[in-house]
C-alpha positions in Angstrom: 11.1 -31.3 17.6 7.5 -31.2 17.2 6.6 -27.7 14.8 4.0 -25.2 16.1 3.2 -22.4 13.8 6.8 -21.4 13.0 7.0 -18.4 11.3 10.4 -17.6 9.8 11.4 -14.1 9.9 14.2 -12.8 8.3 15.6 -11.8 11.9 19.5 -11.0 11.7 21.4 -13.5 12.5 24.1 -11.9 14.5 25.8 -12.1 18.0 25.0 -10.0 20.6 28.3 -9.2 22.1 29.5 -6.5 20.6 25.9 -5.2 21.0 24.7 -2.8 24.1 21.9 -4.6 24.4 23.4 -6.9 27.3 25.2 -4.4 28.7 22.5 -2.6 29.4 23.7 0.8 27.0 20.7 1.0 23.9 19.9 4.4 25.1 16.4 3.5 26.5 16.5 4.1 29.9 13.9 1.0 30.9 15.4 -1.2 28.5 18.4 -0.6 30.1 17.8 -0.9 33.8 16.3 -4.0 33.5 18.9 -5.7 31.6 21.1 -4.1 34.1 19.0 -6.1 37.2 19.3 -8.7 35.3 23.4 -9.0 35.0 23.3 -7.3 39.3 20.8 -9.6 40.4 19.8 -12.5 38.3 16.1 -12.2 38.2 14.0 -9.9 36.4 9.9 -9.5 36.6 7.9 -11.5 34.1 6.6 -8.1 32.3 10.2 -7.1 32.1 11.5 -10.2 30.2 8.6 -9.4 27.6 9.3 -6.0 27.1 13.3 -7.0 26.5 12.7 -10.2 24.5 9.7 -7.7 22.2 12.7 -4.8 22.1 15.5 -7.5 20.7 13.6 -9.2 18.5 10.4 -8.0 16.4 10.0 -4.4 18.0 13.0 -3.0 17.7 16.4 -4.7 16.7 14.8 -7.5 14.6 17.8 -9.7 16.2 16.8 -13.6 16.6 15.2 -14.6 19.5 17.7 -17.4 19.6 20.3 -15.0 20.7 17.9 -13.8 23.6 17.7 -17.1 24.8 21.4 -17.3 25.0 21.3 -13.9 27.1 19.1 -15.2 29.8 20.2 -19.0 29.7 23.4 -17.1 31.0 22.2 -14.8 33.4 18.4 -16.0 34.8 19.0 -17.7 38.2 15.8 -19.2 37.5 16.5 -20.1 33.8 14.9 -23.5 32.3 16.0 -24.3 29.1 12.7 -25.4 27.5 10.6 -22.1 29.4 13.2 -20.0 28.4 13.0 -21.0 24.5 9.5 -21.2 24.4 8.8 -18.2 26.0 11.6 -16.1 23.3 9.5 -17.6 20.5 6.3 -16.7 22.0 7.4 -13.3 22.6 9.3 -13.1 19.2 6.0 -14.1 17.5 7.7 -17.0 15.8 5.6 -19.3 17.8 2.5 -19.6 19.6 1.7 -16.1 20.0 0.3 -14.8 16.4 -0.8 -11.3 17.6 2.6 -9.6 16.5 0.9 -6.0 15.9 1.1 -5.9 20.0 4.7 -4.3 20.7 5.9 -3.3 23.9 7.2 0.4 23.7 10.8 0.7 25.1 9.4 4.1 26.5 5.5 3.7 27.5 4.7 0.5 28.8 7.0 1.6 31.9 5.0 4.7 32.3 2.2 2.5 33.2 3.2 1.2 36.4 6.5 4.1 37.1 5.5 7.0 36.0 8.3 8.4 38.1 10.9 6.1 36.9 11.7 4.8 40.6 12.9 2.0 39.1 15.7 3.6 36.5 16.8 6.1 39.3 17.5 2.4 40.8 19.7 0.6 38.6 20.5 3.6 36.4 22.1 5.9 39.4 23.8 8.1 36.4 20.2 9.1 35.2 18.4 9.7 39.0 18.6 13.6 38.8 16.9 13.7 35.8 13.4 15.3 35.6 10.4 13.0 35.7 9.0 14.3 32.0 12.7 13.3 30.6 13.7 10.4 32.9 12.4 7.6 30.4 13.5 10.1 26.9 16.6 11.8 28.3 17.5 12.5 25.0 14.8 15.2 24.6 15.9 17.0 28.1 17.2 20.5 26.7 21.0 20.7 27.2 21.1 23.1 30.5 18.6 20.3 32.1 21.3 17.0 31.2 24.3 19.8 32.6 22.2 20.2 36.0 21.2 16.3 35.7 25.1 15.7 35.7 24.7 13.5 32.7 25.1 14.3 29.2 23.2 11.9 26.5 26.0 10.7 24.1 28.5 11.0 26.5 28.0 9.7 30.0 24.8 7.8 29.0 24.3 6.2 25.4 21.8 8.0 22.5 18.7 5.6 21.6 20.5 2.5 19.0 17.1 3.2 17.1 14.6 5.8 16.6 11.7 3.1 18.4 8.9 4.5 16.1 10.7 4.3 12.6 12.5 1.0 13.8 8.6 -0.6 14.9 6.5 0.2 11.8 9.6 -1.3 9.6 9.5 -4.5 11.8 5.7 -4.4 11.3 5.9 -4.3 7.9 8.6 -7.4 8.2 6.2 -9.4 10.0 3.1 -8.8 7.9 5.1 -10.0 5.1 6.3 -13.3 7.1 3.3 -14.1 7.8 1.6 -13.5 4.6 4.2 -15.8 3.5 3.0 -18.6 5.4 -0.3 -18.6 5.0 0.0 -18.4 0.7 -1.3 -14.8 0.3 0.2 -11.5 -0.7 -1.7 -9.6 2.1 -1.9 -9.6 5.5 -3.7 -12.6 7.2 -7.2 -12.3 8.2 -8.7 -12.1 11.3 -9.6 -15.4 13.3 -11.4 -15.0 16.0 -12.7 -11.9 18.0 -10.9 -9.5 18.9 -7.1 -11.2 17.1 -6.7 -9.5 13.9 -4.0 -10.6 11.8 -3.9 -13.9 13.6 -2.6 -16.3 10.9 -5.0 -19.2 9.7 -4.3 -22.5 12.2 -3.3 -25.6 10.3 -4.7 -29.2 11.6 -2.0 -29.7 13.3 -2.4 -26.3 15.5 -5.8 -27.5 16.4 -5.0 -30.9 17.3 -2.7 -29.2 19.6 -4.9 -26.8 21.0 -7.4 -30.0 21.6 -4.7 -31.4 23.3 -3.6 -28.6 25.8 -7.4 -28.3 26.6 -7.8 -31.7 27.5 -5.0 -31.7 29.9 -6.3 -32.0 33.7 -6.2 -27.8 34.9 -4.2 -29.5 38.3 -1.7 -30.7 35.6 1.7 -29.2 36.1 2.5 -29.9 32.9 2.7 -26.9 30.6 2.0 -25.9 27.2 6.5 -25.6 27.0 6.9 -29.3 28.3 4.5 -31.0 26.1 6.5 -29.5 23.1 9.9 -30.2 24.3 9.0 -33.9 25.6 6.6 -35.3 23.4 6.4 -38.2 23.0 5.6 -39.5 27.0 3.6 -36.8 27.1 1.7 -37.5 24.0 1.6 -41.2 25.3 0.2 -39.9 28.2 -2.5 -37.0 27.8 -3.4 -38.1 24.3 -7.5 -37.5 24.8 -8.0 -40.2 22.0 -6.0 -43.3 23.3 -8.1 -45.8 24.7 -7.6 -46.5 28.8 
């Protein structure tokens, strides 16, 4: 397979299954109620996949995307394999996507469009009675509030698996130093382009590809995922310097 950028983290290389991450129990309300559509109903929105496959691998866990990919390969109706890898390593930041300073917070970035948590009284009936100030941290709810809520964090629903901000900075850290590995230098990569620090330094090959992409017709329904998994009669056919 054709390499793009790889960066090679030291992501742990362990199964999910005896994990609560597919189950839907890491203690993070949104987190979980979206993995919990997922195993219901089969389909989950586009900003939900990122802010899961961001929480497994460089946010939160630090768990290989690879193991992600396994995840939704078995429970997306709509699953494709060569989508559904490209899109882990995107999100991962292994690929594709250099800007790995952007994390999705397991608590915030559903504030933004549920600030009543609608959606986790949905698929998380246990934590519906919950105030709307605790319904994303229900951890911080003061014990008479969980007794009237009906639910008691640590023992009808799960305490956090990490403390997000401490867990975040350290995988920060982890990825400033993978990619500093990369590109030869002992501090984190420079800026390239406005507006992208710490994007890593392309090599030739990057912007051949990028030329590439760009030449392809905009009606193409060929995607950026498809010309990396099928090269070769792609290459033979969009290759902007062949001859006709």
């Amino acid at each position: 397979m054709m390499h793009y950028t790889l960066i090679v983290h030291s992501y742990r290389n362990c199964r999910l299954t005896p994990l609560p991450y597919p189950q839907g129990r890491t203690g993070f309300p949104f987190i979980d109620a979206i993995m919990t559509q997922l195993r219901l109903e089969g389909w989950i929105h586009h900003l939900a996949r990122h802010a899961v496959a961001c929480f497994l691998t460089r946010g939160d866990l630090w768990i290989s995307w690879e193991e992600g990919q396994k995840v939704f390969e078995e429970l997306l109706l709509d699953a494709d394999w060569a989508l559904n890898a490209g899109n882990w390593q995107w999100l991962s930041a292994s690929a594709f996507f250099h800007q790995y300073f952007r994390v999705y917070s397991p608590i915030a970035f559903g504030k933004k469009t549920d600030k009543n948590g609608d959606y986790i009284r949905k698929y998380l009936p246990v934590l519906k009675k919950f105030p709307v100030q605790y319904i994303y941290e229900p951890w911080k709810a003061p014990r008479s509030i969980q007794e009237r809520a009906g639910c008691i964090v640590g023992k009808d629903y799960p305490r956090p698996i990490v403390e997000h901000d401490t867990a975040s900075k350290k995988n920060l850290q982890r990825m400033k130093l993978a990619y500093a590995r990369r590109s030869g230098t002992s501090e984190e990569p420079e800026s390239k382009g406005k507006g992208e620090p710490g994007t890593a330094q392309s090599s030739n090959w990057d912007q051949s590809f990028i030329i590439l992409v760009q030449s392809i017709p905009s009606s193409s329904y060929v995607t950026y995922f498809q010309l990396l998994f099928h090269p070769l009669s792609l290459l033979l056919k969009y290759n902007p310097w062949a001859t006709h």
